[in-house]
VMD Tcl script that draws the C-alpha trace (Angstrom):
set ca {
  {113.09 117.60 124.99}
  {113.04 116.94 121.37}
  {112.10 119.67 118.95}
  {108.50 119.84 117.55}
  {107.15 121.45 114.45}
  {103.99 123.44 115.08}
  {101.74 124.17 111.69}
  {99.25 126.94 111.25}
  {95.76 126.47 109.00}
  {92.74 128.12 108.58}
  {90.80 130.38 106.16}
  {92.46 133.78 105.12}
  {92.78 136.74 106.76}
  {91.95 135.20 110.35}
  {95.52 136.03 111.35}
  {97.64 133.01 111.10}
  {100.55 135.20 110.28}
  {100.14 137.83 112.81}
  {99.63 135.15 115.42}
  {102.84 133.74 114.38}
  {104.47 136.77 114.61}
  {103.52 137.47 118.02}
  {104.46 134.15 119.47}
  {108.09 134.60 117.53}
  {108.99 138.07 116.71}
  {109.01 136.90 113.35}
  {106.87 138.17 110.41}
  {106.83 135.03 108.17}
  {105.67 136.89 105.28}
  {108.81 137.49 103.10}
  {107.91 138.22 99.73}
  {107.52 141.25 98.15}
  {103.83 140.19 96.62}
  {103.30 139.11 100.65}
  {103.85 142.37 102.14}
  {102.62 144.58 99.54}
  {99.12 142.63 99.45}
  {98.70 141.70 102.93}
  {98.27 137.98 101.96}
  {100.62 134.91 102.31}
  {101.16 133.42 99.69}
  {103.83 130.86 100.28}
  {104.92 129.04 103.42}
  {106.87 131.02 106.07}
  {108.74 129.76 108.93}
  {109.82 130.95 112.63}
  {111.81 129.13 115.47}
  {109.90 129.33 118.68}
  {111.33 129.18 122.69}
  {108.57 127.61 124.51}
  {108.38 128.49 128.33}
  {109.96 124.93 128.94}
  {113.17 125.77 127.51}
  {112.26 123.12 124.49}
  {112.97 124.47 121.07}
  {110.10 125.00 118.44}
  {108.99 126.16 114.99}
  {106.21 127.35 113.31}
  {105.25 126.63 109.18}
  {102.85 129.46 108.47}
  {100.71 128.38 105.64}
  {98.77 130.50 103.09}
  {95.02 130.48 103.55}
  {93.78 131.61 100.26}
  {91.91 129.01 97.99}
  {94.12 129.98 95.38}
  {97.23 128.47 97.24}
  {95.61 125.31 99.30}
  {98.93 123.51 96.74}
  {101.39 125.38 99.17}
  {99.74 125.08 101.96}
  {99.76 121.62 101.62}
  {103.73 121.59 101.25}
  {103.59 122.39 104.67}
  {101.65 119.92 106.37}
  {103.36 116.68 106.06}
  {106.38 118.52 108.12}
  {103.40 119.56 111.26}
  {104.06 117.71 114.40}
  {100.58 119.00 115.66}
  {98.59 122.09 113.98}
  {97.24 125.39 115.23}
  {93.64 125.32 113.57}
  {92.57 129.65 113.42}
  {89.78 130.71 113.73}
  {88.70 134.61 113.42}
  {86.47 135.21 116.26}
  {84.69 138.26 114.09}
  {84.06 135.84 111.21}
  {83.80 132.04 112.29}
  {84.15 129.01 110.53}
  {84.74 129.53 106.54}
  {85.10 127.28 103.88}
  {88.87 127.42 103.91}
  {88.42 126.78 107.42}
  {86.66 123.54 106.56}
  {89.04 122.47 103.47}
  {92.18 123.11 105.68}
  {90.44 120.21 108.43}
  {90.13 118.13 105.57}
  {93.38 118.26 104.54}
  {94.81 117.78 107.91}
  {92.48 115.04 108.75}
  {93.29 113.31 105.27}
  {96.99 113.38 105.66}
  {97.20 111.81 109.10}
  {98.03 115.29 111.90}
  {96.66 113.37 114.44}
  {97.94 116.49 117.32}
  {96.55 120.38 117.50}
  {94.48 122.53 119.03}
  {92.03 125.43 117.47}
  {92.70 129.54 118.34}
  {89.91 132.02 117.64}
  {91.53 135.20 116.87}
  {91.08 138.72 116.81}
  {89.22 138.09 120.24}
  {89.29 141.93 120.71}
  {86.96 142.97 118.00}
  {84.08 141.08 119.47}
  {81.84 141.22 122.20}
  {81.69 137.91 124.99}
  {78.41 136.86 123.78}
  {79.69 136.46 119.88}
  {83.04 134.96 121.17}
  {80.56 132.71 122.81}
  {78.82 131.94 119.72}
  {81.65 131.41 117.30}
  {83.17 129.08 119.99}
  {80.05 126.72 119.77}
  {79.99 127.09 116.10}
  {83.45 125.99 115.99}
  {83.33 123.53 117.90}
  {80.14 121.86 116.12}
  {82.70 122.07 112.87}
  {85.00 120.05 114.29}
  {82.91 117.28 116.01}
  {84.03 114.15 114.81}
  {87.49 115.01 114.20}
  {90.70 114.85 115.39}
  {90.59 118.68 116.92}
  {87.03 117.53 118.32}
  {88.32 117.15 122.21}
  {91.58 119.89 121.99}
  {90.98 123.03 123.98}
  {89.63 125.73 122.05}
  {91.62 128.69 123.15}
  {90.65 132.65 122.40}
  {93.38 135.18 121.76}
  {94.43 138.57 120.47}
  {97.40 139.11 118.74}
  {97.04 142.35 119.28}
  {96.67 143.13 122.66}
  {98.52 140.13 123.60}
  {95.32 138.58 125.56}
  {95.46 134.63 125.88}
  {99.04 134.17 124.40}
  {100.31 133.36 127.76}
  {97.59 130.51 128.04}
  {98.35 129.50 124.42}
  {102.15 129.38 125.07}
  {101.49 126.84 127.87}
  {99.58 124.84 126.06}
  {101.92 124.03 123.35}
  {104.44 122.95 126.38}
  {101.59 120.80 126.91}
  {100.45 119.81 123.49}
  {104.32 119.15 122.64}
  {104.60 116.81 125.45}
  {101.97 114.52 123.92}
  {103.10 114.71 120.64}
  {105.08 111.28 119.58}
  {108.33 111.26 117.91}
  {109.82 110.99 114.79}
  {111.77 108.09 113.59}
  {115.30 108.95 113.91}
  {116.53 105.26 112.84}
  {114.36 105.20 109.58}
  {115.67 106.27 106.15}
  {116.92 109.82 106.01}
  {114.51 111.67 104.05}
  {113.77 115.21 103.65}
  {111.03 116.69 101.33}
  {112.29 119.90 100.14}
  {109.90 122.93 100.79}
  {112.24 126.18 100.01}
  {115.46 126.83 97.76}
  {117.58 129.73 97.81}
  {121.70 130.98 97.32}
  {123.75 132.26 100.12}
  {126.52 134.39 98.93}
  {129.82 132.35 99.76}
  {128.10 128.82 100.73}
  {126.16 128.10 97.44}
  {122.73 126.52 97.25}
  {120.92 125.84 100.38}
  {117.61 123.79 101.09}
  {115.20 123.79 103.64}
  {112.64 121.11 105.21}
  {111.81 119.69 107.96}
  {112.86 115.95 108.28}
  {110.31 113.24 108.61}
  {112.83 110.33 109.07}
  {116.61 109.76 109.55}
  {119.06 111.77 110.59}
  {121.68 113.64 108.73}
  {125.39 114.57 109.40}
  {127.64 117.48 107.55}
  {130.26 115.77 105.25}
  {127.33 113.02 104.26}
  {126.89 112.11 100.77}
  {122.99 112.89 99.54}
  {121.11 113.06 96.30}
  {118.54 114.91 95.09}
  {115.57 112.66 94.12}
  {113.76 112.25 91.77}
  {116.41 113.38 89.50}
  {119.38 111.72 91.88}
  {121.91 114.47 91.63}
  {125.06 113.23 93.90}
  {126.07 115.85 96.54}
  {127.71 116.50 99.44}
  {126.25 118.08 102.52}
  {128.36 121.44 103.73}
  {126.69 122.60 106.55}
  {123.56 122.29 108.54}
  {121.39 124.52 110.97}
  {118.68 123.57 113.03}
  {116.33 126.19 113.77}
  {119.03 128.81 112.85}
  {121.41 127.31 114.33}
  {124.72 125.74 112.62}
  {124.99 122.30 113.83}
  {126.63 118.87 112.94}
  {124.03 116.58 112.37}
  {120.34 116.92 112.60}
  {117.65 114.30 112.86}
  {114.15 113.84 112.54}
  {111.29 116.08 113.49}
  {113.44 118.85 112.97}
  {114.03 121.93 110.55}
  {116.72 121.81 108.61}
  {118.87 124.09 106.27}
  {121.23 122.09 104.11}
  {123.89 123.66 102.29}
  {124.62 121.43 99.48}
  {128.11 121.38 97.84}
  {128.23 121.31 93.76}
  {124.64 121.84 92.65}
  {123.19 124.93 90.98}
  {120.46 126.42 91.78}
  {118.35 125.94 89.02}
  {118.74 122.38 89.79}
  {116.61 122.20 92.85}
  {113.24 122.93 93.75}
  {110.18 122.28 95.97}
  {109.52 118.41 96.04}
  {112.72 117.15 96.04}
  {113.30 115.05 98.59}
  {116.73 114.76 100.42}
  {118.29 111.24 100.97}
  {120.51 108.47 100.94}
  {121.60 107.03 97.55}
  {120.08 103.86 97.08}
  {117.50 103.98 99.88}
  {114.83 105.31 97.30}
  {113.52 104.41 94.01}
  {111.18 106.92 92.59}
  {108.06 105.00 91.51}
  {105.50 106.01 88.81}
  {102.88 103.80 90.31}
  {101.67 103.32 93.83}
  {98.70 101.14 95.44}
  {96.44 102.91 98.71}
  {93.03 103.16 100.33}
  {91.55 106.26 99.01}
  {88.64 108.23 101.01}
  {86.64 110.54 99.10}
  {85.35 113.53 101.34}
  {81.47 113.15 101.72}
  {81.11 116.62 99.45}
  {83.15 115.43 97.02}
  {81.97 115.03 93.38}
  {81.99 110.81 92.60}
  {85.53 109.67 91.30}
  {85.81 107.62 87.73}
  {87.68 104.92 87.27}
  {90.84 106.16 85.55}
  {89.90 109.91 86.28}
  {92.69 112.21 86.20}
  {93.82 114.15 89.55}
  {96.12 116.18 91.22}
  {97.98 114.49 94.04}
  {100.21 115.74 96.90}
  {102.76 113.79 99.33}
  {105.41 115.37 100.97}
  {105.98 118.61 99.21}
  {105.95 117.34 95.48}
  {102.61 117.83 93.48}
  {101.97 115.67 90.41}
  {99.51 114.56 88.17}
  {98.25 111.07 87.78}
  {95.33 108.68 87.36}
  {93.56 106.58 90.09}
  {92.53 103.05 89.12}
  {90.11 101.65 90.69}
  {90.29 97.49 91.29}
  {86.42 96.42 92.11}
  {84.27 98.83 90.81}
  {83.83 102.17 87.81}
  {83.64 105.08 90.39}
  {83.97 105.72 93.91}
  {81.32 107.25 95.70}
  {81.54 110.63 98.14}
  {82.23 109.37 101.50}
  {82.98 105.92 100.62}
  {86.75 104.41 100.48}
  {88.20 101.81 98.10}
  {91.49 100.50 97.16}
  {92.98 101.93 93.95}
  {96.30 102.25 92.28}
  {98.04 105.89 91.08}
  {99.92 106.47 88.15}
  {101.40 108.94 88.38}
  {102.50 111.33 85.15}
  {106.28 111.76 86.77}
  {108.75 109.86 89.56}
  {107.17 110.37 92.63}
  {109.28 109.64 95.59}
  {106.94 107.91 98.10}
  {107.20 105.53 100.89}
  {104.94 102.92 102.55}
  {102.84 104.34 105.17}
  {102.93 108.06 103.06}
  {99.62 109.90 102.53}
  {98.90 111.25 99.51}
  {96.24 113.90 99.41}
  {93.71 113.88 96.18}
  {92.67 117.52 94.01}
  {90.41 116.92 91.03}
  {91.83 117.87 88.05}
  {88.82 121.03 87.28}
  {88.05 122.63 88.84}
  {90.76 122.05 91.66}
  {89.25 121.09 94.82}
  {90.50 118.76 97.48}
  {88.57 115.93 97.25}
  {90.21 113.07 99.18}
  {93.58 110.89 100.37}
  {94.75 107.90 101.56}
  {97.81 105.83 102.68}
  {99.94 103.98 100.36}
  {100.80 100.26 101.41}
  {102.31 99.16 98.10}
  {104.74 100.78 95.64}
  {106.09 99.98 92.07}
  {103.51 97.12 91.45}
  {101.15 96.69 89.11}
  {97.66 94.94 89.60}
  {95.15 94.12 87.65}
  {91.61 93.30 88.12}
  {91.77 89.79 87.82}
  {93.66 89.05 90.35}
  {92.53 86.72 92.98}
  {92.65 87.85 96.31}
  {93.89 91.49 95.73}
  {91.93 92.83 98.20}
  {92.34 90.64 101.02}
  {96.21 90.95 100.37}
  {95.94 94.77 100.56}
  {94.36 94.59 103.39}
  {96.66 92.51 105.47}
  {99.45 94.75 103.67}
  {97.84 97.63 105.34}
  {97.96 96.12 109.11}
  {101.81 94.52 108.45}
  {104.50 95.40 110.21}
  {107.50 96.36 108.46}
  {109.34 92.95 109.20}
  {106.13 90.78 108.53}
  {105.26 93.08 105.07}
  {109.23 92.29 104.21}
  {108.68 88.14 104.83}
  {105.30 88.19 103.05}
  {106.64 90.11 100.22}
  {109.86 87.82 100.11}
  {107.19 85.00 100.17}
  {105.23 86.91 96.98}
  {108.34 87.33 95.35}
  {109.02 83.88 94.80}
  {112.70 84.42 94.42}
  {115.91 86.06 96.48}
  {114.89 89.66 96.87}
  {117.49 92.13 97.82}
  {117.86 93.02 100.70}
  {118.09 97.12 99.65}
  {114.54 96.36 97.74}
  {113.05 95.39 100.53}
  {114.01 98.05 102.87}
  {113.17 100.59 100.24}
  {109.72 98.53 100.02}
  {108.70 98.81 104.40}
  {110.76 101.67 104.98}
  {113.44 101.02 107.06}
  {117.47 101.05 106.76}
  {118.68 98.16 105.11}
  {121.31 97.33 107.67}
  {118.35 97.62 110.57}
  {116.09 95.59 108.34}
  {118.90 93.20 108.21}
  {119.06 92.20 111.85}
  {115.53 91.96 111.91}
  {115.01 89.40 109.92}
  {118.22 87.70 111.16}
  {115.70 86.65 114.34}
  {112.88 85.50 111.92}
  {112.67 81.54 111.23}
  {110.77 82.25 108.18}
  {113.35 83.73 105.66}
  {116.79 82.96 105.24}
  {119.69 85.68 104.57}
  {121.76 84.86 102.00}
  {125.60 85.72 101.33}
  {124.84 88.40 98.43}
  {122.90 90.23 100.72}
  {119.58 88.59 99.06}
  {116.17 87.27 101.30}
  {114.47 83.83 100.20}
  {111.35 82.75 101.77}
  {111.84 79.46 103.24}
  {108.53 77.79 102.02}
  {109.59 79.35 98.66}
  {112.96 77.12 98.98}
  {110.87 74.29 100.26}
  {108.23 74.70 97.25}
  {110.87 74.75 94.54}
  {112.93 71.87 96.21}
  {110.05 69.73 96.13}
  {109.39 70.97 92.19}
  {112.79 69.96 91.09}
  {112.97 66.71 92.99}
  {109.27 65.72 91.51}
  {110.70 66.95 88.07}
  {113.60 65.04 88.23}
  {111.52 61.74 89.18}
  {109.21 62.59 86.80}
  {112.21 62.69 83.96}
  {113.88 59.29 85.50}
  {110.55 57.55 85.15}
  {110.09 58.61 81.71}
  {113.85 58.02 80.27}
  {115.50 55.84 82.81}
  {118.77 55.16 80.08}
  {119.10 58.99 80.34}
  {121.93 60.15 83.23}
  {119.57 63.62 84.18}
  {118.35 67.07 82.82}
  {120.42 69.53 82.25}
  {120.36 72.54 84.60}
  {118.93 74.74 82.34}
  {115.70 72.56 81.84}
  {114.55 74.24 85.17}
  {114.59 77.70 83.63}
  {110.64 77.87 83.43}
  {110.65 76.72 86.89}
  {112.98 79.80 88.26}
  {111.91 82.41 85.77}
  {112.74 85.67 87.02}
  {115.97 84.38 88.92}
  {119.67 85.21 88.14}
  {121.22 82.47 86.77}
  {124.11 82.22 89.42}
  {121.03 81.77 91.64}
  {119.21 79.52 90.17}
  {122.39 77.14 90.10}
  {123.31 78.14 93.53}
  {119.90 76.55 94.54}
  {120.28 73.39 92.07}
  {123.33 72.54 93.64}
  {121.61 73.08 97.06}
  {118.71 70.76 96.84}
  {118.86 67.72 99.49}
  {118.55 64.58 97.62}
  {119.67 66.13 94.34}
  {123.41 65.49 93.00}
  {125.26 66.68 90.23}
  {126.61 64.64 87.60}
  {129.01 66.42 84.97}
  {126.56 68.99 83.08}
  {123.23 66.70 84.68}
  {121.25 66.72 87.38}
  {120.03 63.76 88.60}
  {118.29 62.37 92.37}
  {121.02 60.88 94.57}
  {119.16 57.79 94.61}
  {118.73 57.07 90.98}
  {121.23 54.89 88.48}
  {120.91 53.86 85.06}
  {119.33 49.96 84.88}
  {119.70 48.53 81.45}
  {116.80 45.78 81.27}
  {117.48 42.11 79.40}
  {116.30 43.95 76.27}
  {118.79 46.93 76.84}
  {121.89 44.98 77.49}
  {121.37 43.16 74.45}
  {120.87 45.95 71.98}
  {123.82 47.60 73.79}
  {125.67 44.58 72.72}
  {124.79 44.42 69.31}
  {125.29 47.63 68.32}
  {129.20 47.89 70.15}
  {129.60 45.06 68.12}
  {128.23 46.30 64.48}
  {129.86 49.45 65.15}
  {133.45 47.77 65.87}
  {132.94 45.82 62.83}
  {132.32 48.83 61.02}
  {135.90 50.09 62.29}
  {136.82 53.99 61.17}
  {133.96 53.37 58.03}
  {130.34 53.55 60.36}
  {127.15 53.60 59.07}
  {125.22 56.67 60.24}
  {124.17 55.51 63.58}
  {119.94 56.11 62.51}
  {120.76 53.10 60.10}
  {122.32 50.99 62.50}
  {119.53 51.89 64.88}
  {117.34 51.02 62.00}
  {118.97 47.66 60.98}
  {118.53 46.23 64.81}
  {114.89 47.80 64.71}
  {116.15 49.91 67.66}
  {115.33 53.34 65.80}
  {113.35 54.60 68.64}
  {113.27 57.34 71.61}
  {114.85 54.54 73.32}
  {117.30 52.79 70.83}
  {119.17 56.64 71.12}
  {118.98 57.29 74.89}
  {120.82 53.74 74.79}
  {122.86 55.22 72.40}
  {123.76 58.25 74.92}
  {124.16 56.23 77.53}
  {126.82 54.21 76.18}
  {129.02 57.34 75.20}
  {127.92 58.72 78.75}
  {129.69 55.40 80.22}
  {132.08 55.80 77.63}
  {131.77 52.84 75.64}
  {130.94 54.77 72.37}
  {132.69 57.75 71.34}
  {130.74 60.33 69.29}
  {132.80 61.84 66.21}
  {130.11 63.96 64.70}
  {126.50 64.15 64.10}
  {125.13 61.02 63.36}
  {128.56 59.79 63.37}
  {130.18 57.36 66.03}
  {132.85 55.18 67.19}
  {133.50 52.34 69.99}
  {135.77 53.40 72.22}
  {138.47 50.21 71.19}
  {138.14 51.45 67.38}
  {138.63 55.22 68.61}
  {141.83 54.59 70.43}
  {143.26 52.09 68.43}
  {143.23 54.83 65.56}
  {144.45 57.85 68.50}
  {147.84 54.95 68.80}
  {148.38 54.69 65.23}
  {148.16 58.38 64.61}
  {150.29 59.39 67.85}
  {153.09 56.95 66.07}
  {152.94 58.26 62.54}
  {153.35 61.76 64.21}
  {155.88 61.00 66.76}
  {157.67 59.31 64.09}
  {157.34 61.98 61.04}
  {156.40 64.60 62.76}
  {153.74 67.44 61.21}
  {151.66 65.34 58.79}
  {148.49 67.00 57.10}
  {145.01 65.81 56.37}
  {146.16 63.45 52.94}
  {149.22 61.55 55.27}
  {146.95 61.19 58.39}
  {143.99 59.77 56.22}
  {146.26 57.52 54.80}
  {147.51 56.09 58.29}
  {144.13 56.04 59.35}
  {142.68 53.80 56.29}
  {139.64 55.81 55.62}
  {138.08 57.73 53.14}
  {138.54 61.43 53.84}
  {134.62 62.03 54.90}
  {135.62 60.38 57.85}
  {139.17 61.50 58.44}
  {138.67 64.64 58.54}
  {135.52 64.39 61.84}
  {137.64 61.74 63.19}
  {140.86 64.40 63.15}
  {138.86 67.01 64.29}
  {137.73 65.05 67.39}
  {141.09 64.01 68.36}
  {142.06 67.85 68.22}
  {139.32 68.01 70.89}
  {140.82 65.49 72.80}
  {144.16 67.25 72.64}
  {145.49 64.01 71.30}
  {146.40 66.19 67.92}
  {147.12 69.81 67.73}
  {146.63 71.58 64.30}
  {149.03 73.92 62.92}
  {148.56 75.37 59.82}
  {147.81 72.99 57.45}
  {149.11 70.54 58.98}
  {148.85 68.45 62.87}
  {151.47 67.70 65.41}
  {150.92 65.69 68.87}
  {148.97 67.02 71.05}
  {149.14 67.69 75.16}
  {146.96 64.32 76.26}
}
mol new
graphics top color blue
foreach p $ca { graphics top sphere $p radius 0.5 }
foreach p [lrange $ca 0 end-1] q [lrange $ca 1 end] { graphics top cylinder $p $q radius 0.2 }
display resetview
C-alpha cells in the first residue's frame, strides 16, 4: 500500500487545522504569528496511520484570502483533497475559490467534511449539506460522500477515517519511473546535518548519496539523508513526503519553488504554450495582460499571449503562450494556475503541452498542432516533434520535452519504425532523412544538368539546405545519401561522369596546346580563353575540368600550366638542387628560364607539392 498525500481546503476558520489535528495528534500550525492569531498562515504538515496499516499525510493549507499564494504551494503535492466545510457557516467565498483552484489544477480525488457539526442543530446540518452540495454540482467533489464531523467531540472521525482507506484505494499512483522532481515547499537548518528541504515528490524517485541540483538556479549537491513521513530512509519515490538533507548549500540559497532534480533532466524555460480556462466570474483577459501564475510551488509573473484573438472571454478557453518574467521549471502535462495581476484574484489555469517555443500568429496550423500535442503520448509527441525539428534532436531534449527519463525514452523509441537512433545519442525522423535525401539528390541533378564539365558541389553548398544542423552532421548525412558518392572535396550522383561534347574536346585541345607552347611564360588564362573565343561560364568549367583530370596544373590566379610543361620544369629544378644543393629565388629562376613574375608562383607551387622545401632564403629538395 503505497503512501498517499491527503490536502485540506476551504474558507477560514471552518477548522481545517483542528480537523487535522485530531486525525494526527499534530497541530500543524507552527509559527509564532499562527498560534498567537489563531490563523494559518503557511502550509503545515502531519503523517497519518490509516486503520489499514497504510501510511498517510496531511498538507494543511491556509484559508485566508490573503494567503490563497500558499495555499496553492500545497496543492500540486494532494493525492485527493479534504474540501471543509463549517456546518455553522456554509459555503463561503474561500470555499468557492479553493474548488476552483483544485478543479483548475487537475485533483481529480476528495471528499467534502462539514465541521463543527456540534454547534448546530439536525435541521441546519441538513440545510448546509444541501447547500453544499448544490456548490459543488458539476465538479469533481459533485458524487464524493459528504461526511459531518466534530473535531471536538470526536463525532464522525471514525466514519471519516474509513473513508480515506477507501478514498486512498481509488486514488492512482504516481510515476515512480518519470524524472525525479521535487517542488520545494519548506526550508529550514538542523543543527549538525545542515540545510534540509521538504516536498512531496510528484515523479521519480530519489536515493541518499544521489547527486541533485537546485533549479532554477542549478546549484550541484549531494543528497545526505532522507525521511519519509519522519522516518529516515534510503530512497524515497513518488507520491511521497520527503525531507532532504542537502550536503554543501547554505541556507540562504534555497527557498520555496525550487524544484529538486536530476542535472540535465530540466531546462528552466521562460516561455511555455497551454489551454487556458478562464473561470466564468472572471474579469475578460487581454491579449498580453500581465498575471500571476503558479505551478508546483514557484509563483512568477508573466504575460499570456493569446494566438487567435485580443481577449479571452469568462468561461471560455483558448490556447495562449506565457512568458514568464523568470526561469520557470515546468514540464509537459503541468498546470499552471492564473491570478490577475490587481487586484489578485484567481482567475483561471490550464495545462501546458509545449515548452521553450515560440509562436507567432501567423503560423499555419498552430492550432490544430496544439491540439494533437495535447492528446500525444509521450513517445508519439517525441516522433512528431523529431519530425518538426527537421534535424537530429537529442535525445536528453526530447525527454526533457514529454517528460520521461532519457534512458526509458530511449528504448521506446528503439521499437518505433518512424525515427532512427543515432550513435551520438541524437533522434532523426525518418521522412526527415527521406525529405532531405531526395533534396540533395534533386540538387545535385539539378547542378549536373546545369554544368555537366563541373566534377560536383562542394559539401558546403548544402548549408541552406541543413541550416540549423552541426556540421559533423550534416556531413555524416552527405556521406550517407544512397546514390550520392564522394569525390575528393565534391559531391556528385553515383551515376553521373563528365562528357566532353565534339565542341569540348576540341577547345580542350587547343588550349593544352597554346598553353604548352606558351611553356613557363603563359598568358593569363582569361586571354587565352579570349583568343579561342572560349571566355565563357563554360570555356572555365573546361578549364577546371582539365586540372580536375589533371591535365592542367594551376600555379596561381589566373595563372596555369600543362601538366608536361609543369614537370618538365619540377626535373630540371630537382637536378640543379640535387646537384648544387640550396639555391635561392635568382639561381632557380635562372634554371627555370623565366622572368621572375613567374618564378616565383611557379616555386611557390612546387613548395606545395613538396617537390621544393624553402629554407630561409633559399630552397632545398623536397619530400615528393
Amino acid at each position: 500500500m503505497r503512501p498517499v498525500v491527503f490536502g485540506t481546503a476551504g474558507h477560514i476558520d471552518h477548522g481545517k487545522t483542528t480537523l487535522v489535528r485530531r486525525l494526527t495528534g499534530r497541530d500543524t500550525d507552527r509559527l509564532p504569528e499562527e498560534k498567537a492569531r489563531g490563523i494559518s498562515i503557511d502550509l503545515g504538515f502531519a503523517p497519518l496511520v490509516l486503520p489499514s496499516g497504510r501510511s498517510a499525510a496531511f498538507v494543511d493549507v491556509p484559508g485566508h484570502e490573503r494567503f490563497v499564494r500558499n495555499m496553492v504551494a500545497g496543492v500540486h503535492g494532494m493525492d485527493a483533497v479534504l474540501l471543509v466545510v463549517a456546518a455553522d457557516e456554509g459555503v463561503m467565498p474561500q470555499t468557492r475559490e479553493h474548488l476552483a483552484i483544485l478543479r483548475l489544477l487537475g485533483v481529480e480525488h476528495g471528499l467534502t467534511v462539514l465541521t463543527k457539526v456540534d454547534l448546530v442543530e439536525a435541521d441546519w446540518l441538513d440545510l448546509v449539506r444541501a447547500d453544499t452540495a448544490e456548490a459543488l454540482a458539476g465538479s469533481f467533489l459533485a458524487d464524493a460522500p459528504i461526511l459531518p464531523v466534530s473535531a471536538v467531540t470526536g463525532e464522525g472521525i471514525p466514519e471519516l477515517l474509513a473513508e480515506l482507506d477507501r478514498l486512498a484505494d481509488s486514488v492512482p499512483p504516481r510515476d515512480t519511473t518519470g524524472l525525479l522532481r521535487l517542488p520545494v515547499d519548506r526550508v529550514f537548518t538542523v543543527r549538525g546535518f545542515g540545510t534540509v528541504v521538504t516536498g512531496t515528490m510528484t515523479s521519480g524517485q530519489l536515493a541518499v548519496d544521489e547527486v541533485v541540483t537546485v533549479l532554477p538556479e542549478d546549484l550541484r549537491t549531494r543528497v545526505r539523508g532522507l525521511e519519509v513521513h519522519g522516518q529516515r530512509v534510503e530512497r524515497a519515490m513518488a507520491g511521497q513526503r520527503v525531507a532532504v538533507n542537502l550536503g554543501g548549500v547554505e541556507r540562504s540559497l534555497v527557498r520555496r519553488g525550487q524544484v529538486l532534480a536530476r542535472p540535465g533532466t530540466f531546462s528552466p524555460v521562460t516561455v511555455a504554450t497551454l489551454l487556458l480556462t478562464l473561470l466564468e466570474d472572471a474579469s475578460p483577459l487581454k491579449h498580453r495582460g500581465r498575471v500571476h501564475t503558479h505551478t508546483g510551488t514557484q509563483e512568477a509573473l508573466a504575460r499570456v499571449y493569446f494566438f487567435d484573438r485580443e481577449e479571452l472571454a469568462p468561461g471560455d478557453r483558448a490556447w495562449a503562450e506565457l512568458r514568464w518574467e523568470e526561469p520557470v521549471v515546468v514540464q509537459r502535462g503541468d498546470r499552471v494556475l492564473i491570478r490577475s495581476y490587481s487586484p489578485v484574484t484567481t482567475i483561471g489555469g490550464g495545462q501546458v503541452v509545449e515548452l521553450g517555443i515560440h509562436h507567432t500568429r501567423r503560423e499555419r496550423g498552430l492550432l490544430e498542432r496544439l491540439e494533437a500535442a495535447l492528446a500525444s503520448d509521450p513517445v508519439t509527441l517525441a516522433v512528431s516533434r523529431a519530425l518538426e525539428a527537421g534535424m537530429p534532436v537529442p535525445l536528453a531534449e526530447l525527454a526533457r520535452h514529454v517528460g520521461l527519463e532519457e534512458e526509458t525514452l530511449r528504448q521506446r523509441l528503439a521499437e518505433v519504425e518512424a525515427v532512427e537512433l543515432a550513435e551520438d545519442r541524437t533522434v532523426l525522423h525518418r521522412d526527415v532523412r527521406a525529405r532531405l535525401e531526395a533534396a540533395v539528390r534533386e540538387q545535385l541533378a539539378d547542378y549536373h544538368r546545369r554544368y555537366p564539365l563541373r566534377p560536383g558541389l562542394p559539401r558546403e553548398a548544402f548549408r541552406p539546405l541543413f541550416a540549423g544542423w552541426d556540421p559533423r552532421a550534416m556531413a555524416r548525412f552527405l556521406l550517407s545519401v544512397p546514390g550520392v558518392v564522394a569525390d575528393r572535396e565534391w559531391l556528385r550522383l553515383a551515376s553521373f561522369t563528365v562528357a566532353l561534347d565534339p565542341t569540348d574536346e576540341a577547345r580542350a585541345r587547343r588550349l593544352v596546346e597554346t598553353l604548352t607552347a606558351q611553356g613557363l611564360r603563359p598568358e593569363d588564362i582569361e586571354a587565352v580563353l579570349a583568343g579561342m573565343g572560349a571566355d565563357d561560364e563554360r570555356g572555365r568549367d573546361l578549364v577546371q575540368w582539365l586540372v580536375h583530370t589533371g591535365r592542367l596544373v594551376k600555379v596561381d590566379e589566373g595563372l596555369y600550366l600543362t601538366r608536361e610543361v609543369f614537370e618538365q620544369a619540377a626535373a630540371a629544378v630537382r637536378q640543379a638542387l640535387a646537384e648544387r644543393g640550396a639555391l635561392n629565388t635568382s639561381a632557380l629562376r635562372e634554371v627555370l628560364g623565366t622572368s621572375r613574375k613567374y618564378a616565383v608562383p611557379i616555386l611557390e607551387r612546387m613548395d606545395e607539392a613538396r617537390i621544393t622545401r624553402r629554407v630561409g632564403d633559399t630552397r632545398v629538395l623536397g619530400g615528393a
